[in-house]
Phi, psi and omega in degrees: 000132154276015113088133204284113177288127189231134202285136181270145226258105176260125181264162201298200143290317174301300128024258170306350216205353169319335181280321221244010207270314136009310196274339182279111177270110189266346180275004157300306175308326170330255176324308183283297181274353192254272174122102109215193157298132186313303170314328184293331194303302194288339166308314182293321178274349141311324195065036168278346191202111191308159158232134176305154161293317193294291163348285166306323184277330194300303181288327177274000186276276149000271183312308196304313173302268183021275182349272154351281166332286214302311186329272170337305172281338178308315194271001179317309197295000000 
């Protein structure tokens, strides 16, 4: 018997990004590290706008550095 291939279920960027979406001033992010406008940012976590493969690696790139950042001063302290 064969069974209906049925399409996976893609969570958004918001989604996706829930734990941490709060803590992020993401039109900072935009702007400062992306050099765009805050609205493409939040279009994209609305899902008003895809987000692009370029796009997630842009934005994961982002975080990582952040990340990175936050680490270093964390051990300053």
């Amino acid at each position: 018997m064969m069974y209906p291939i049925l399409p996976v279920e893609m969570k958004t960027l918001k989604e996706e990004l829930k734990d941490i979406l709060f803590y992020v001033s993401w039109g900072r992010i935009a702007r400062n590290c992306l050099g765009k406008p805050a609205k493409w940012i939040y279009d994209k976590l609305e899902g008003v706008d895809p987000v692009t493969e370029s796009d997630r690696e842009q934005i994961k790139e982002v975080l990582l550095n952040l990340s990175e950042s936050i680490r270093i001063h964390a051990e300053k302290l």
